[in-house]
C-alpha positions as CSV (number, residue, x, y, z in Angstrom):
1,X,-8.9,1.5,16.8
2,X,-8.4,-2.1,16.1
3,X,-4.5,-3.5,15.1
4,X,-5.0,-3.6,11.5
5,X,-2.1,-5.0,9.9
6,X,-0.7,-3.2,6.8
7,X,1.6,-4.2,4.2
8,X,3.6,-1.7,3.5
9,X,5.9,-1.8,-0.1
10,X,8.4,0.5,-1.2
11,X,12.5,0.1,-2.6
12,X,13.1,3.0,0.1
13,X,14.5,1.7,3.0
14,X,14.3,5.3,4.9
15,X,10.6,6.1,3.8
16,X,9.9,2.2,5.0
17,X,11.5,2.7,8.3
18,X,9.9,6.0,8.8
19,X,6.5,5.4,7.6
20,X,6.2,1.8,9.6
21,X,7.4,3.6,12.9
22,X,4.8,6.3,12.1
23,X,2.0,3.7,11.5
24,X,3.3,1.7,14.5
25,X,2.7,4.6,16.8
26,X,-0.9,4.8,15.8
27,X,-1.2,1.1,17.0
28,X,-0.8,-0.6,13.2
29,X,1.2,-3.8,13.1
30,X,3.3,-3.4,10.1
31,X,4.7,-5.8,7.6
32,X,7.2,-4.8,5.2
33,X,8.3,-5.3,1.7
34,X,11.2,-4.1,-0.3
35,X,9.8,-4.6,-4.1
36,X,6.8,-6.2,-5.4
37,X,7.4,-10.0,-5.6
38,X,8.5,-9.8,-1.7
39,X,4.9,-7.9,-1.8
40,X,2.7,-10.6,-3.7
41,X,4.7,-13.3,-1.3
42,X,3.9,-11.7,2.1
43,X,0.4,-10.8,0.9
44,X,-0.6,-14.2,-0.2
45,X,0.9,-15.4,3.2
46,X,0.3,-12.7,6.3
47,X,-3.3,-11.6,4.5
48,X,-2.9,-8.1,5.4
49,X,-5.6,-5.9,6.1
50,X,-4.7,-3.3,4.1
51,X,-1.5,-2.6,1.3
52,X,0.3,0.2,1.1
53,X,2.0,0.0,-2.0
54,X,4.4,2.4,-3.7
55,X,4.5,3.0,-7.6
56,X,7.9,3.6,-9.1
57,X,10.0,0.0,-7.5
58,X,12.7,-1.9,-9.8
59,X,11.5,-5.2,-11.7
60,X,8.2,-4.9,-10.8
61,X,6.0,-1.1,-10.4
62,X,2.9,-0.7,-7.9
63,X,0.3,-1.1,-11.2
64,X,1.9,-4.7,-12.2
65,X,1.6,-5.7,-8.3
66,X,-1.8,-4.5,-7.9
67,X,-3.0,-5.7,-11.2
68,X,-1.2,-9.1,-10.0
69,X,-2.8,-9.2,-6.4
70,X,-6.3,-8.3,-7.9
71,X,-6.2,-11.4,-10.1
72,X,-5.2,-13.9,-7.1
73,X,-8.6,-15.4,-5.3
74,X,-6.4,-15.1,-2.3
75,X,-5.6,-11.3,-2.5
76,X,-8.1,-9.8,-4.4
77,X,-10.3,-8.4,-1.2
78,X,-7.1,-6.7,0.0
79,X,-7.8,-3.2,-0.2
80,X,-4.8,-1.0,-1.6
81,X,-3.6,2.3,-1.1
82,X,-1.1,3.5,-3.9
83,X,1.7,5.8,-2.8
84,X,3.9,7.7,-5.3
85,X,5.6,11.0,-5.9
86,X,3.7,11.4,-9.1
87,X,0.4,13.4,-8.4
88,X,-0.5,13.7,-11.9
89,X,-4.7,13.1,-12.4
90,X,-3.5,9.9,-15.3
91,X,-1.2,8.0,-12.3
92,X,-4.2,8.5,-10.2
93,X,-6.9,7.0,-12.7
94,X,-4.6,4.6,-14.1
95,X,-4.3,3.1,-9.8
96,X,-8.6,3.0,-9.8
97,X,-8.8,1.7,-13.4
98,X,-6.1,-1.2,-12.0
99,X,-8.1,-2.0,-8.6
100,X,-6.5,0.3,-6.4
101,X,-9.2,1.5,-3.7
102,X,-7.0,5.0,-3.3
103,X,-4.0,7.1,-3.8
104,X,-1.5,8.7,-1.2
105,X,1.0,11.0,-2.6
106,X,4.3,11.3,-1.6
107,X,5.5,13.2,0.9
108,X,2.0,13.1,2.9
109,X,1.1,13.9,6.1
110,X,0.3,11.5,8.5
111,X,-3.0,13.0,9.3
112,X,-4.2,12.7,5.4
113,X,-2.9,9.3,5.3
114,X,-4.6,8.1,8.7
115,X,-8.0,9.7,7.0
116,X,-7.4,7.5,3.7
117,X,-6.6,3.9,5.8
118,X,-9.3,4.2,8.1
119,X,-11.7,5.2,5.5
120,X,-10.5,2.4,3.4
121,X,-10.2,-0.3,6.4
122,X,-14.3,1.0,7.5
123,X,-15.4,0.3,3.8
């Protein structure tokens, strides 16, 4: 597999630490951000190949950022992977209905999540 580089997002410092080593170990470089205006920053500059973005983060949630990035000429063909706790079937539709291009919930398994990037990253 190529070094993709993912953005990963989340006000978590422990699931960011663990989830970049994880993704680093599977030969992803990994850029980080702690809420979603560090997110929309680093997006618009490192051009990630993927974002991993988590839902439920002060001042700004995962739909405003996405919704945000999906408006920007420079970010909009970023594909985005929502990650949340909530697994409820309307925080799933209301990530597609906003651009998201899937949905990771929280905790997941590294295999499931590996399945969704690389499925996302061939499209």
């Amino acid at each position: 597999m190529t070094k993709n580089r993912i953005l990963l997002v989340d006000d978590e410092p422990d699931i960011v630490e663990t989830a970049a080593f994880m993704l680093q170990s599977y030969s992803f470089q990994v850029i980080t951000a702690g809420n979603g205006i560090e997110c929309i920053e680093k997006a618009k500059k490192e051009q990630p190949d993927l974002i991993l973005l988590d839902i439920m983060m002060p001042e700004m949630n995962g739909y405003e950022v996405c919704a945000k990035l999906r408006e920007d000429d420079s970010t909009k063909h970023i594909p985005i992977i929502m990650l949340s706790a909530k697994g409820e079937s309307e925080a799933i539709l209301k990530s597609h209905k906003i651009g998201a291009d899937d949905y990771v919930v929280k905790p997941f398994s590294m295999p499931t999540l590996l399945s969704k990037l690389e499925k996302v990253l061939e499209e």
